[in-house]
SEPA-64547 format. One record per residue (C-alpha): chain; x, y, z. Coordinates in steps of 0.001 Angstrom, whole numbers, plus 524288, in hexadecimal, padded with zeros to 5 digits. Example, Ala and Ser with C-alpha at 12.3 -4.5 7.8 and 13.67 -1.06 7.14 Angstrom:
<mimars>
MIMAR  vexza      x      y      z
MIMAR      A  8300C  7EE6C  81E78
MIMAR      A  83566  7FBDC  81BE4
</mimars>
This chain:
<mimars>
MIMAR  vexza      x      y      z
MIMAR      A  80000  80000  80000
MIMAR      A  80B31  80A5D  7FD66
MIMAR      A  812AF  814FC  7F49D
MIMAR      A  81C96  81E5B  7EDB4
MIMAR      A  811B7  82396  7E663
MIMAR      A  81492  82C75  7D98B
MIMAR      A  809B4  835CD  7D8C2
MIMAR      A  805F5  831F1  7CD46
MIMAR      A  8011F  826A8  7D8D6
MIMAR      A  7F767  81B2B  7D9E3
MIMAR      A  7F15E  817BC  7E9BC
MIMAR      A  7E90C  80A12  7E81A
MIMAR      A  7DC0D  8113E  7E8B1
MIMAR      A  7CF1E  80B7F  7E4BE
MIMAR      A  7C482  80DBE  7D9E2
MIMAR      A  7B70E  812F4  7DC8F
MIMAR      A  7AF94  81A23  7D21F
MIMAR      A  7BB26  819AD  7C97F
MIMAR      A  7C842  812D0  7C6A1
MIMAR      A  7CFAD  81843  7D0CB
MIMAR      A  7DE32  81A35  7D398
MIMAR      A  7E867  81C90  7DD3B
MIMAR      A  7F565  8216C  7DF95
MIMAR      A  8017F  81C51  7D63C
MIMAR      A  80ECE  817F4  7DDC6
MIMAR      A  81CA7  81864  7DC00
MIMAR      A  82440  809E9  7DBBD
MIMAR      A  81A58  80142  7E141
MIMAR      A  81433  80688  7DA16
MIMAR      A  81798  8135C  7D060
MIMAR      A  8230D  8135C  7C5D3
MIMAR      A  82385  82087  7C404
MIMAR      A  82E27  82466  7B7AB
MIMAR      A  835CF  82C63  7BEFD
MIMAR      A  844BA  83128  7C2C0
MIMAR      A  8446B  83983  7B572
MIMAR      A  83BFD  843D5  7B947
MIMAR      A  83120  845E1  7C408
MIMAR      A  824FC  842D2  7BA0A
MIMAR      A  81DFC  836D1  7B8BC
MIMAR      A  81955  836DB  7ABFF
MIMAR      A  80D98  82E9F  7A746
MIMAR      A  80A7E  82D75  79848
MIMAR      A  7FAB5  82F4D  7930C
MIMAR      A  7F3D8  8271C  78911
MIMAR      A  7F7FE  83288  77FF8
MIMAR      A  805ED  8321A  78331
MIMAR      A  80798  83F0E  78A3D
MIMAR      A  80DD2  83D9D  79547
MIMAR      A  8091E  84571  7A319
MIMAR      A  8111B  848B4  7AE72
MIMAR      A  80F24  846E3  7BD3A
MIMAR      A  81966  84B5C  7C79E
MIMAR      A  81C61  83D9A  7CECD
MIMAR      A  81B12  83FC7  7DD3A
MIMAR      A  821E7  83361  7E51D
MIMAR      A  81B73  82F60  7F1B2
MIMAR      A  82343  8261C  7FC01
MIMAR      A  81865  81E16  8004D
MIMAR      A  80C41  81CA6  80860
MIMAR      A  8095B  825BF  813C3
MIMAR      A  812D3  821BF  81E3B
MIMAR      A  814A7  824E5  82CFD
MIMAR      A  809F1  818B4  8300A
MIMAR      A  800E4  822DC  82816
MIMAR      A  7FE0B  818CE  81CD8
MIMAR      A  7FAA4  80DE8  8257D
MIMAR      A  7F2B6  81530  82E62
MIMAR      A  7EAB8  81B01  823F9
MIMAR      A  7E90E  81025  81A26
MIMAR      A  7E0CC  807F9  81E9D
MIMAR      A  7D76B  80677  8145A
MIMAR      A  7E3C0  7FE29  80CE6
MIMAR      A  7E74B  7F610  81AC9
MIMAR      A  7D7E3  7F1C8  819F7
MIMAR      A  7D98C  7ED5D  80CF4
MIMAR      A  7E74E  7E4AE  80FD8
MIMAR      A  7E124  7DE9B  81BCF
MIMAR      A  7D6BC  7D80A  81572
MIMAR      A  7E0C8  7D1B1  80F1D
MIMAR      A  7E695  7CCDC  81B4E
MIMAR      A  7DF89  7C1CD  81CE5
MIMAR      A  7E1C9  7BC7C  8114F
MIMAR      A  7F0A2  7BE62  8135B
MIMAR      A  7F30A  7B653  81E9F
MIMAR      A  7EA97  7AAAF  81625
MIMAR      A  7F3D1  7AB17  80D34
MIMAR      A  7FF9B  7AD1D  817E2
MIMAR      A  7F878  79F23  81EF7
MIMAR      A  7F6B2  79A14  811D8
MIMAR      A  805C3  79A24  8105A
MIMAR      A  80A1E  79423  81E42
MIMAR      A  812E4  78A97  81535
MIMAR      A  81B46  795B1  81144
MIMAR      A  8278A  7972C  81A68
MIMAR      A  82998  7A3AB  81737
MIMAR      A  81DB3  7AD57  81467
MIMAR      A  81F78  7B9DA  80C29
MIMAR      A  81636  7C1A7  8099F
MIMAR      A  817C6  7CF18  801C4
MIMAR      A  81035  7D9FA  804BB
MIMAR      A  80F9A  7E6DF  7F8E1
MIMAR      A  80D84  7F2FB  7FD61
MIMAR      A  80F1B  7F73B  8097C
MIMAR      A  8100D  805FC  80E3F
MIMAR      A  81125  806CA  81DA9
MIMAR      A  80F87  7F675  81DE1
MIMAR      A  80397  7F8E2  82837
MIMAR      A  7FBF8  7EFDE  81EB6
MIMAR      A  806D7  7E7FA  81C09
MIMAR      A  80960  7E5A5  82BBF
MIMAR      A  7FD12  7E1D2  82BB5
MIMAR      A  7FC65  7D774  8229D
MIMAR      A  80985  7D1CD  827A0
MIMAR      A  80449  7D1CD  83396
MIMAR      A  7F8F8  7C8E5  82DDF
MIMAR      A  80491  7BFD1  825D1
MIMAR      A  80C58  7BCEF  83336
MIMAR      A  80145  7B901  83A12
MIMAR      A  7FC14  7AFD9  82EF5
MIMAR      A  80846  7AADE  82E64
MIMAR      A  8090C  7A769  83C91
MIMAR      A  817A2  7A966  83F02
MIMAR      A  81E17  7A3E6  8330E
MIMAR      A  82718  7AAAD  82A99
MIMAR      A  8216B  7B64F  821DA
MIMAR      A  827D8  7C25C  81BEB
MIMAR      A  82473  7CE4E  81669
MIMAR      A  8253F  7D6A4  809B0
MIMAR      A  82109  7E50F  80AC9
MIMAR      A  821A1  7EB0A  7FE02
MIMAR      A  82066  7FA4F  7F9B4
MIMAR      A  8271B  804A3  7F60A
MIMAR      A  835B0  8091B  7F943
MIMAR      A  82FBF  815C3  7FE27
MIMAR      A  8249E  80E5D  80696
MIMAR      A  8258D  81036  814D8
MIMAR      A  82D47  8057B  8187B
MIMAR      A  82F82  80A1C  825BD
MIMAR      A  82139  80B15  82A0B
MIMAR      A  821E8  7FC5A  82405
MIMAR      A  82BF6  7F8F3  82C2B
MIMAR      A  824AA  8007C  8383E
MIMAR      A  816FB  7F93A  835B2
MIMAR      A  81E14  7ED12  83269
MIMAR      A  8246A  7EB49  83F56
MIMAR      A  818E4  7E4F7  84789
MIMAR      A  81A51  7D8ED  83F77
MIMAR      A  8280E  7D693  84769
MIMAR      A  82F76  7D2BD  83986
MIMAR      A  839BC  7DC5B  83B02
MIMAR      A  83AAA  7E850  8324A
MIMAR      A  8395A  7E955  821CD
MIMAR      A  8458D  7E219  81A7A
MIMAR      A  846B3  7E5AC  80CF9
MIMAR      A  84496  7DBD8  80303
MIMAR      A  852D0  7DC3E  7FBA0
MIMAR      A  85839  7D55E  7EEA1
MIMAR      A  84D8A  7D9CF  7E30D
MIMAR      A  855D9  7D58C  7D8D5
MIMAR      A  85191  7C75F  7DE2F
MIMAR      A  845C6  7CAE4  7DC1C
MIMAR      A  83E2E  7C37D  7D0D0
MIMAR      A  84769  7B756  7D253
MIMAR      A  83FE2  7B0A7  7DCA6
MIMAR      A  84D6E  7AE3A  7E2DE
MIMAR      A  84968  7B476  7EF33
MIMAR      A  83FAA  7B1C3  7F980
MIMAR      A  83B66  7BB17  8057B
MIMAR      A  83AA6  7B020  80DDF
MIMAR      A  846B2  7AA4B  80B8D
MIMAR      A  84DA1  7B8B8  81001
MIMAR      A  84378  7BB13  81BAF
MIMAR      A  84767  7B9C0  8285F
MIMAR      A  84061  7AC8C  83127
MIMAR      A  83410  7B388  83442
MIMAR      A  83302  7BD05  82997
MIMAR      A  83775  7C8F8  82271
MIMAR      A  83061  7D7AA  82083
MIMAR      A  83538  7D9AF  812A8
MIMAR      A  8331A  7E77F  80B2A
MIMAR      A  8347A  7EA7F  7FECF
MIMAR      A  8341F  7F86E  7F8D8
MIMAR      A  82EDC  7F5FD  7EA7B
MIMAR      A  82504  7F935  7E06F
MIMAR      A  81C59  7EBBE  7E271
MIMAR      A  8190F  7ED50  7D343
MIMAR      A  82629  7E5E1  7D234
MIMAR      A  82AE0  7D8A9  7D69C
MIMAR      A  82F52  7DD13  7E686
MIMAR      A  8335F  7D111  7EC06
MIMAR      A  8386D  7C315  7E604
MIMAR      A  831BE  7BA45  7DEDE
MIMAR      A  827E4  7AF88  7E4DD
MIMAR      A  82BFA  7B4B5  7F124
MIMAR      A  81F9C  7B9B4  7F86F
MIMAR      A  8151C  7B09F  7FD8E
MIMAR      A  80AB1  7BC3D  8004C
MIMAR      A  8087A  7C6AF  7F8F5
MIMAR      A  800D7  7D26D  7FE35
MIMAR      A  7FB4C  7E260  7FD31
MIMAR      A  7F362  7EA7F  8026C
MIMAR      A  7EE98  7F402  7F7DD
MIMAR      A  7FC6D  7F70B  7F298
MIMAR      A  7F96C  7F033  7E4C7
MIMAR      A  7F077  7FC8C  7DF4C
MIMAR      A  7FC9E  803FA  7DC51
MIMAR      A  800D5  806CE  7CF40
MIMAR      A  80F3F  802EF  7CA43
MIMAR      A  81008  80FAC  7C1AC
MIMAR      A  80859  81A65  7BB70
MIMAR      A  8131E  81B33  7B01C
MIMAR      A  80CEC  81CFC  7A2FB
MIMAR      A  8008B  81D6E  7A73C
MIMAR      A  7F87A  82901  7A291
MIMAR      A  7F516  8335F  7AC9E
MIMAR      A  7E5D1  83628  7AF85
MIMAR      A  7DFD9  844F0  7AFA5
MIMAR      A  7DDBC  84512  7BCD2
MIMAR      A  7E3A8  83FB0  7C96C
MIMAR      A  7DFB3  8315B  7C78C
MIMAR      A  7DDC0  82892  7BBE6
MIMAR      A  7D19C  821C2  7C009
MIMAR      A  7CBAB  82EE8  7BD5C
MIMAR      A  7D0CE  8307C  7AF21
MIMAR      A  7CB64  825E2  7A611
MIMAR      A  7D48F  827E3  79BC9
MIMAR      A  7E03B  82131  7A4DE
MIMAR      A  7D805  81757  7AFCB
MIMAR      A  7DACC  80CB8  7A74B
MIMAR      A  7E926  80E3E  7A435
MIMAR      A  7EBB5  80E17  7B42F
MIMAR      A  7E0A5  804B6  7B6F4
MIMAR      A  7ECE8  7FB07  7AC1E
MIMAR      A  7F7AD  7FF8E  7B453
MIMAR      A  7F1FE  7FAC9  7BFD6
MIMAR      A  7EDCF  7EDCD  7BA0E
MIMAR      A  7FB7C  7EBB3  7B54F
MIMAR      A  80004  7EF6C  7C27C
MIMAR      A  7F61C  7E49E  7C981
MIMAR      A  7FC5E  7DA5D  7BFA9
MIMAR      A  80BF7  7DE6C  7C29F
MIMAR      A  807F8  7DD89  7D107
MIMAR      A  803E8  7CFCA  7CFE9
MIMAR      A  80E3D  7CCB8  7C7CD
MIMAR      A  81918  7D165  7D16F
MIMAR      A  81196  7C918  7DB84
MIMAR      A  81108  7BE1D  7D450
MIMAR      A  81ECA  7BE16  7D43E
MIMAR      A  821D7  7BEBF  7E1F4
MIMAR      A  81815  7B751  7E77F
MIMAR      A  81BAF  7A8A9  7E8AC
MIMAR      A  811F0  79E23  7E328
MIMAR      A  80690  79CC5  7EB21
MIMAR      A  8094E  7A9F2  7F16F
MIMAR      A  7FE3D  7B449  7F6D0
MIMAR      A  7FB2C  7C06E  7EF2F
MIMAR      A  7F100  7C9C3  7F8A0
MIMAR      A  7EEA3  7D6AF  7F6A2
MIMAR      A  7E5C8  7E264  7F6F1
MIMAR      A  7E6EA  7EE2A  7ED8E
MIMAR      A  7DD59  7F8FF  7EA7B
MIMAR      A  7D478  7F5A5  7E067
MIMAR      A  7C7BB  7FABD  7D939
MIMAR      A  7B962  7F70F  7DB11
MIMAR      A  7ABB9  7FBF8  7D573
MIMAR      A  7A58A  7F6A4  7E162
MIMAR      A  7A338  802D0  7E6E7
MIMAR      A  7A0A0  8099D  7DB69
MIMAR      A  7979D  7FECE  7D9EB
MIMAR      A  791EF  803DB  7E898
MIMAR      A  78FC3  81153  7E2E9
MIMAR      A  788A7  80C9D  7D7CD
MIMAR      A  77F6D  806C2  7E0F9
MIMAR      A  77CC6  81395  7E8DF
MIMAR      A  784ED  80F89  7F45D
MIMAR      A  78EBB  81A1A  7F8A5
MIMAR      A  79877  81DD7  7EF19
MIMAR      A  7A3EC  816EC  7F635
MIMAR      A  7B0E5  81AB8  7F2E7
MIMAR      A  7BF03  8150D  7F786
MIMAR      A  7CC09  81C38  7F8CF
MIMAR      A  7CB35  81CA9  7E9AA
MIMAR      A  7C3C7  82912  7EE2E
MIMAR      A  7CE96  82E69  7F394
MIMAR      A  7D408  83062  7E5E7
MIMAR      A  7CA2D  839AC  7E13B
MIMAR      A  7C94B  8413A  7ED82
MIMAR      A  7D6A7  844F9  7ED52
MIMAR      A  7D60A  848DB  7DEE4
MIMAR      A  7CB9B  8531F  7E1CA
MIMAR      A  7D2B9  8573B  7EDD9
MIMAR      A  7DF1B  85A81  7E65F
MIMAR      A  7D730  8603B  7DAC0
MIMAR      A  7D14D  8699E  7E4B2
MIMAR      A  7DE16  86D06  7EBBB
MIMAR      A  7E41D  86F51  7DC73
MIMAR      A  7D981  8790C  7DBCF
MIMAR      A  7DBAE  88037  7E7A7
MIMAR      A  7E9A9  87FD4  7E427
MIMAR      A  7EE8F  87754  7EFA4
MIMAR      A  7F56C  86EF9  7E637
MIMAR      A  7FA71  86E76  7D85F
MIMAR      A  7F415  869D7  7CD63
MIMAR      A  80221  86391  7CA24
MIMAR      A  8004C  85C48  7D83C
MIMAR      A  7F27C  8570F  7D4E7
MIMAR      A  7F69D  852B8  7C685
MIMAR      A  80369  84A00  7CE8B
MIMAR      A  7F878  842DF  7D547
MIMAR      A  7F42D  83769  7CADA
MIMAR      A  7ED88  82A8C  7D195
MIMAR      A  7F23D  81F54  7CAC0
MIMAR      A  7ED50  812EE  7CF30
MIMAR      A  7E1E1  80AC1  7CA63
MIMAR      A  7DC65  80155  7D2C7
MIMAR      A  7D8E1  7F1FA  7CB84
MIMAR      A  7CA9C  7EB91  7CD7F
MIMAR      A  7C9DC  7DDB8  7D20F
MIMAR      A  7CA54  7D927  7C2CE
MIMAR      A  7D760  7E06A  7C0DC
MIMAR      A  7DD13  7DAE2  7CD35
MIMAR      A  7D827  7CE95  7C84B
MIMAR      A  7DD69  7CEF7  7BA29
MIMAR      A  7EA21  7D2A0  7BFCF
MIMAR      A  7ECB3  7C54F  7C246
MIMAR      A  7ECB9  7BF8B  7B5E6
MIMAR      A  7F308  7CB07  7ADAD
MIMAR      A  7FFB8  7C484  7AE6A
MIMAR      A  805EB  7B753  7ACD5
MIMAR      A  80F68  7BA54  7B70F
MIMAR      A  805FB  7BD2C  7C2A9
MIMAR      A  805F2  7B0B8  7C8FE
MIMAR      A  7FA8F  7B62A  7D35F
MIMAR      A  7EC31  7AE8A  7D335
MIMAR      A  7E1CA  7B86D  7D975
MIMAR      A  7DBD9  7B0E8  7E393
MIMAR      A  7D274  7BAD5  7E7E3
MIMAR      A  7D13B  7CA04  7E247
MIMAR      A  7C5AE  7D25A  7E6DF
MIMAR      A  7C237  7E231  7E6C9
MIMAR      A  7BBB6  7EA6D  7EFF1
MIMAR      A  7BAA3  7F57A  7F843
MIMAR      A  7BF31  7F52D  805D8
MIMAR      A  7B86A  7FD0F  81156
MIMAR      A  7BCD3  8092E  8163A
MIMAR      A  7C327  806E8  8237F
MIMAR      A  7C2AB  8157B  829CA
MIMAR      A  7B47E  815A7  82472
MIMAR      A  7A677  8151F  82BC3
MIMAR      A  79AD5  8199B  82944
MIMAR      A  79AC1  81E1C  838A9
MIMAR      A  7A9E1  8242D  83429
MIMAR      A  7A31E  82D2E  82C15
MIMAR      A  7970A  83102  83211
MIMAR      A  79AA3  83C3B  839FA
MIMAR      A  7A0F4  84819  8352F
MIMAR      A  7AE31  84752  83C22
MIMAR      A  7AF6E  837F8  83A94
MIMAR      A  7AD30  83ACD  82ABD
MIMAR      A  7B7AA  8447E  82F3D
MIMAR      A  7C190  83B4F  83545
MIMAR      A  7BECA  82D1D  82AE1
MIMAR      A  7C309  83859  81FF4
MIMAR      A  7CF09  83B74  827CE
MIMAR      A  7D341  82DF1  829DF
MIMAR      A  7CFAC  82A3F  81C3B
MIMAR      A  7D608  83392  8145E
MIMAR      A  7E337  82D89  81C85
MIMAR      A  7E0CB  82368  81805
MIMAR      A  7DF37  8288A  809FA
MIMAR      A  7EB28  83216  80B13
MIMAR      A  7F4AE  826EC  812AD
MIMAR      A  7F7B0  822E6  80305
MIMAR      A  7F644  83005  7FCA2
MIMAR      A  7FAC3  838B2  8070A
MIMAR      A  80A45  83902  80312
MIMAR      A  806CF  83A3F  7F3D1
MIMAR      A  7FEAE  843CF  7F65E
MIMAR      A  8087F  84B06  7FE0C
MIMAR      A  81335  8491D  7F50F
MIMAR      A  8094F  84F7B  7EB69
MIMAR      A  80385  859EC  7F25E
MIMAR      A  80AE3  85B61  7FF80
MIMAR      A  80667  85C1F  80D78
MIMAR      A  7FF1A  8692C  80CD0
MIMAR      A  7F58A  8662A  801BC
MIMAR      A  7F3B9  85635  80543
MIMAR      A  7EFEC  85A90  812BE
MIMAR      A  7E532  8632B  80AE6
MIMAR      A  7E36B  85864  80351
MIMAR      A  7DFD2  84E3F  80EBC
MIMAR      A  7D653  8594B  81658
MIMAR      A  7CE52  858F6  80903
MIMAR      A  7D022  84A05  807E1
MIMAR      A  7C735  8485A  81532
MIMAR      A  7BED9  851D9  80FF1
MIMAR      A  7BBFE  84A96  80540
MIMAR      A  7BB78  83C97  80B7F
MIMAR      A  7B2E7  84332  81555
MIMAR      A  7A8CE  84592  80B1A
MIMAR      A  7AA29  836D6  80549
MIMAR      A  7AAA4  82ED8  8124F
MIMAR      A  79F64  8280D  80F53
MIMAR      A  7A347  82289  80316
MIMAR      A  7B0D3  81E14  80938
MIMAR      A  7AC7C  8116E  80F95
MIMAR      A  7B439  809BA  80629
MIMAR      A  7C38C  80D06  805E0
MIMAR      A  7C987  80461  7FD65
MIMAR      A  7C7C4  7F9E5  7F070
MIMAR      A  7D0E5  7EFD6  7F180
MIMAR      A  7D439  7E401  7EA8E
MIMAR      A  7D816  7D660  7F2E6
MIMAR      A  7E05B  7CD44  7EA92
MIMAR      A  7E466  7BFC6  7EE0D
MIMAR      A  7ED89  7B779  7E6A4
MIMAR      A  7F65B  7AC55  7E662
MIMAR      A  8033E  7A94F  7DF05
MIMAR      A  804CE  79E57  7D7EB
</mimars>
């Protein structure tokens, strides 16, 4: 759940009314052509090509921030857990458990679901692969990861091995167990080949790998602009297939491949068609913050320049792209056991949360942390302090005004496989 993001930047968000996207990142996740100049430069359909200043952003908020605030995301991971230690029981024949886990910010989630491994495992030998970026916040890792009693973070050495399925994490782990970490773009091979037994994420898999050559929309997102949705709805297919297909590789036969990532629904569009309450998720997040920097541009509180840097980039798949994913490419060696859609419940939300004036007040507040523990440093980087604390006083305004269509937060998709 983590990332360098280039402004020009994709969060996992979810679709409502529309195809809606998120924030684009930096190595796991952006590819920015860079080191020549400070541009990013996309090409159109028509060949022109259009600028946008790339803005570099080291990660997640940190300072225990992220992990306080997201909850929404930890929700979504632990209904995974119990499916986890299944597989973890399921493979009480293995000596040496590893299990991999992509995407990690602040590894509050991630202590979590080790937590949930060692206790499956009842006291035999596990390790553990923490993968994100080389500017993630591998000390607050190493801070939430102490409680499991596994010493501190080692980092996984020797990636010229990698691809040669000459090495094995067991084999280098100490009796009990290893905390391995591994600062890479997970769109790549990260660790050697058939060497991980489970595989897992929590909503880390909606990123996109790169926003090169693809064209630019009018406005701030693409889902809005229908003359580019379906060039970055591709990119994020072909993303879905390299991601298996790095998996695939280091997973051993028979291994466990469980994850969550961000995905899109017409359920609750489906809802609103019915004449139930126009629901919305944090997908509605995306347009609020457009019309809050439009009005600030007009006031003159921030450039026009700033606002143009901020492109979302980052479509989220349906159930039958996750599904198709699978069998786009000999080498994915991954059988979907189980992949299902849907929206998850809000957890700050109630309908008694929102029924007074200064409740409303205070489930806006500690929703729009939530919202701004991902956006908050891109935003800054962007904007800076002055104008994103304007920015967040509007923000509960305007979540204020929605509450009651915020009872769902998220759309995820669940995703069980098996190597073979």
């Amino acid at each position: 759940m983590s990332h360098a993001l280039h402004v020009t930047s994709a969060y996992r968000l979810i679709a409502f009314s529309m195809l809606i996207v998120g924030i684009v990142a930096e190595s796991e996740y952006q590819h920015c052509r860079r080191g020549v100049s400070d541009q990013d430069v996309c090409v159109g359909d028509n060949g022109n090509q259009d600028t946008k200043s790339v803005h570099f952003l080291e990660g997640m908020a940190r300072d225990g921030k992220y992990g306080a605030a997201s909850r929404g995301q930890q929700q979504a991971y632990a209904r995974m857990h119990p499916r986890i230690a299944d597989a973890v029981r399921q493979r009480e024949s293995v000596p040496h458990l590893v299990v991999a886990d992509y995407g990690v910010p602040d590894c509050v989630a991630s202590s979590k679901m080790a937590s949930v491994v060692l206790a499956a495992r009842n006291g035999l030998p596990v390790s553990f692969v923490f993968v994100d970026l080389p500017t993630n916040d591998w000390a607050a890792c190493n801070s939430n990861l102490a409680a499991l009693g596994m010493g501190g973070l080692q980092p996984l050495t020797a990636p010229a091995a990698f691809g040669n399925g000459s090495t094995v994490l067991s084999d280098s782990s100490s009796e009990n167990g290893m905390l391995y970490k591994v600062p890479r773009n997970f769109f790549e091979q990260v660790v050697p080949a058939k060497s991980v037994d489970i595989a897992v994420s929590g909503s880390a898999f909606g990123w996109l790998s790169s926003t090169d050559g693809l064209p630019l929309p009018k406005g701030a997102y693409p889902g809005d602009d229908p003359a580019v949705v379906q060039h970055w709805l591709q990119r994020a297919r072909d993303d879905w297939v390299t991601i298996l297909s790095k998996r695939s590789v280091e997973l051993k036969p028979g291994g466990a491949f469980i994850v969550t990532t961000l995905a899109a629904t017409d359920e609750l569009m489906d809802k609103t068609r019915a004449g139930i309450t126009p629901y919305h998720t944090q997908a509605e997040y995306v347009g609020l913050m457009d019309q809050i920097l439009q009005r600030l541009k007009m006031r003159r509180e921030v450039t026009a320049e700033a606002v143009h840097n901020l492109t979302f980039g980052c479509m989220n798949l349906r159930e039958d792209d996750l599904k198709a994913g699978f069998v786009a490419d000999k080498a994915i060696t991954l059988v979907p056991q189980s992949v299902r859609v849907h929206a998850l419940p809000n957890p700050l939300w109630s309908a008694s949360a929102i029924a007074v004036p200064e409740k409303r007040t205070e489930f806006a507040k500690k929703y729009v942390d939530e919202l701004m523990a991902w956006s908050d440093l891109v935003l800054s980087s962007i904007l800076g302090p002055f104008v994103v604390a304007k920015f967040r006083a509007e923000l509960v305004a305007e979540i204020e005004a929605i509450a009651e269509r915020l009872e769902y937060d998220y759309v995820v998709g669940e995703i069980i496989a098996v190597s073979t």
